[in-house]
Each structure stands twice: as C-alpha cells, then as structure tokens.
C-alpha positions, 0 to 999 in steps of 0.5 A, a space after each residue: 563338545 565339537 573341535 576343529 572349527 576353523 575361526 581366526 584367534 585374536 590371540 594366536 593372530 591367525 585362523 586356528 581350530 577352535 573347540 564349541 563349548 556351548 551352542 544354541 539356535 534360533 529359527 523362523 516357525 515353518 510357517 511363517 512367510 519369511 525363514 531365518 536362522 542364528 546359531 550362538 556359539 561360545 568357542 575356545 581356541 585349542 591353541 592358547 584356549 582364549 574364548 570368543 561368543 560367535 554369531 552366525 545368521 541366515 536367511 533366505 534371501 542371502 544367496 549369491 552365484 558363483 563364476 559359473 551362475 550356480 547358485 549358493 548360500 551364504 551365512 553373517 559371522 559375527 565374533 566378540 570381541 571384535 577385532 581387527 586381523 594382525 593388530 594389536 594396540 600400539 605398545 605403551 600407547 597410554 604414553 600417548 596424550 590423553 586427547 589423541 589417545 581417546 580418539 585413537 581407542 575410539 577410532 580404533 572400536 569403530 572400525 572393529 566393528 565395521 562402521 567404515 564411515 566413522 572411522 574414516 572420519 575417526 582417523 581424520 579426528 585423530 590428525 586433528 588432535 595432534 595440532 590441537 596438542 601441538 599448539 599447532 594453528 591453521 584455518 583448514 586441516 591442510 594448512 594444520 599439516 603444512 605447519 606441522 611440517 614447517 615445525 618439523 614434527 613431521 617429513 615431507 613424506 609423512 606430510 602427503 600421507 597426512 594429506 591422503 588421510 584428509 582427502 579420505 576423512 573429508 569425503 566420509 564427512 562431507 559426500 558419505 564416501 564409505 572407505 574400504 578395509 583396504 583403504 583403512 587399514 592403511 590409513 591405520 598403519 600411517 597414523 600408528 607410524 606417527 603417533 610412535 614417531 611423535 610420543 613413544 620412540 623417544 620416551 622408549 630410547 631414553 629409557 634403553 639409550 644414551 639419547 642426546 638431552 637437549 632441555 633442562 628438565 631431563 639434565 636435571 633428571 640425569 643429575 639427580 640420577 647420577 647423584 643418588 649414587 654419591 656419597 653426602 660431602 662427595 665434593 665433584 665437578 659437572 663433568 665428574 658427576 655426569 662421567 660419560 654422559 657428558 658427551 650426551 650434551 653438547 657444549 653450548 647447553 652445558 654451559 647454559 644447564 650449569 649456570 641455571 643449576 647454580 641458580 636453582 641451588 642458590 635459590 633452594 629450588 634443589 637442596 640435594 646439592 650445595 655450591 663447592 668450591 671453584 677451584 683446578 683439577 690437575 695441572 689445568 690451571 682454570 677454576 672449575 666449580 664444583 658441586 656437594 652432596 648434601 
C-alpha cells in the first residue's frame, strides 16, 4: 500500500495525503502507432479515511511548454465522486420546493462533472423555476426578474445579480458561450444566497427565534403549542394563553386571528378548545374572551 499521495479530500475539503489501496494500469502495445495509458486507482484518505476511485490518463500527444518553451508532460485526473472544491449542498436544502430543488441538484451534477455549458444554462433554469413557484408572470426572464422585484422577493442588488445569471445562461444557450469555473462558481454562491433567502433562513429562525407571525396558519400553530401545555377546563384569555409571544403579533392581526379562531371553534374546525365566557380581568373594566381547554 503506497501513502502520501497528495489528492483533494471531499471530506476533509482540502488536499490531504491520501493512501493507494488498489491500482491497475492499462497501455498501448508497443507496437502500435499511437501510445497511451490509465492507471485506476481506488485511494483512502489518511485523515478521515473517506475512499475515492482515481483516474489518471495520458498520451503522447499531451505535452505542453512551459515559460522558458521546455517542453513537459502532462496527465487527465479524473476522482469519483465528483465534486466541487469547498462546497457542500445547501443545508436542509430538501426544504427546498420540489421543482426548484430538482434543477438545483441536477445543476449542481452538471458542473461536478465539468460540462460548463449545461450548467450555465442549469443555473439559468433555476431562476426560471422559482418564477414558476412564485406564480410569478412575465414574457421573457428579464420581465420575470423585474416582477420578482416589484413583489419584493428580492433587492434590487439581487435583481442585477439575477440579470448577470440571465446574460451568462442566455449566451450558453442561444451562442454555445462555454462559462468558466470562475464565472460558475460565482453564479453558484448567487443563486445559493437566494434560494437560503427565499426558503430556508425563515423556516430555521422559527424553529430557533421569536419571529414575527404575520398569517393564520402559523397563529394556530403557536396556539395549539401553547395549548398543549394547558390543563382540560384551564379557562384563559388569547393574551394569557400566548404569554410573551403576544408581542410576536401586531395589534391589527390579533385582533383579526382572534375573530376567525372564534370562528373555526364555532364551526368544529378546532375541537381542542371551546368558547369561555366574556368577562373583566382585574380592575379593567371591558369584557375579555376567554377561551377553554377541552
């Protein structure tokens, strides 16, 4: 077993010495016209002891000169699993919707495997699916991006990043413009930004922050939470119920989450809590409504 190949380490994301486990080659006879050679490897890294399979291909052909016009060899490096240097998937991205995070992945295994072209297109693909997810109208990309703007989905500096990732999907489509790495590693950081931005920052807050709620569904939610922890017959008001986290609800929408909660109960859309009585809390003379446990 050979050691101390030097190999980047997905891993470890960096280069590390790595350890042959297994090697055999492959050549041209000798007496054939043209010679060539691919030694496959299977390598661990000695660090965390993940395994790759390794390729490395040559021929004659494949020289090139160096600044002072020597000439030098030169070998094809293939690793798999592909992969991409200091990347890793966006964290919890399968929160993702499911039409945008399909393109993402496969976008994502088109540029790990260096098919430039696809991928420029991919990345393009990708702004495309969120409009479609956003219901978000328009009769070219760049009218899609400027609505997606207006709705506030996005800043106006993320709007012109958008823009540079049309222009570069645009001419891999339509003038077989092959981006480089560099371009598509950029465009990879963007589009990750965003689509953190758009679907995972707000599910990861509410599930470690006091965020404010703005809709129905998650005031019932947090109700139901707060509930759980009640008594059956506990007789409260809203305000009782929700302690602190009444101040995660502005005035406006408390009042109009309350009424559609009357609502659902009178209606047997929620059972796990009846209508109480209206009544004064303290020396404050106006009714309240309360709520029970059931």
């Amino acid at each position: 077993m050979t050691s101390n190949l030097l190999n980047y380490c997905v891993s470890c994301r960096r280069e590390t010495k790595h350890s042959i486990l297994f090697t055999k080659e492959e050549s041209s006879s000798r007496d054939e016209d043209f010679h060539w050679s691919t030694e496959y490897q299977i390598i661990e890294c000695n660090g965390c002891s993940s395994i790759q399979f390794r390729e490395i291909y040559s021929h004659e052909e494949m020289v090139n000169y160096d600044e002072e016009g020597n000439e030098y060899s030169y070998n094809s490096i293939k690793c798999h699993p592909p992969y991409l240097l200091d990347h890793n998937l966006i964290s919890n991205y399968y929160y993702i919707p499911e039409r945008i995070r399909t393109v993402y992945l496969e976008t994502i295994e088109t540029f790990k495997s260096k098919s430039f072209l696809l991928a420029g297109v991919g990345f393009r693909a990708i702004i495309e699916a969120i409009c479609i997810e956003e219901g978000i109208k328009g009769g070219n990309l760049e009218q899609k991006i400027s609505n997606l703007l207006k709705k506030k989905l996005i800043t106006e500096k993320e709007s012109n990043r958008l823009h540079s990732i049309r222009f570069l999907g645009n001419d891999s489509i339509h003038d077989m413009v092959v981006p480089s790495d560099k371009k598509l590693y950029i465009v990879l950081g963007i589009v990750e930004h965003l689509l953190k931005n758009l679907y995972l920052i707000d599910k990861e807050a509410k599930s470690e922050l006091d965020t404010i709620i703005d809709n129905y569904k998650d005031f019932i939610e947090l109700v139901w939470f707060k509930v759980t922890s009640l008594k059956v017959g506990d007789e409260k008001t809203l305000k009782e119920i929700l302690e602190k986290n009444t101040r995660r609800i502005d005035t406006a929408n408390l009042l109009l989450f309350s009424q559609n909660l009357i609502q659902d109960i009178n209606s047997n859309k929620i059972t796990w809590l009846s209508i109480g009585q209206l009544k004064p809390i303290g020396s404050n003379p106006t009714n309240i409504q309360h709520f029970v446990k059931t």
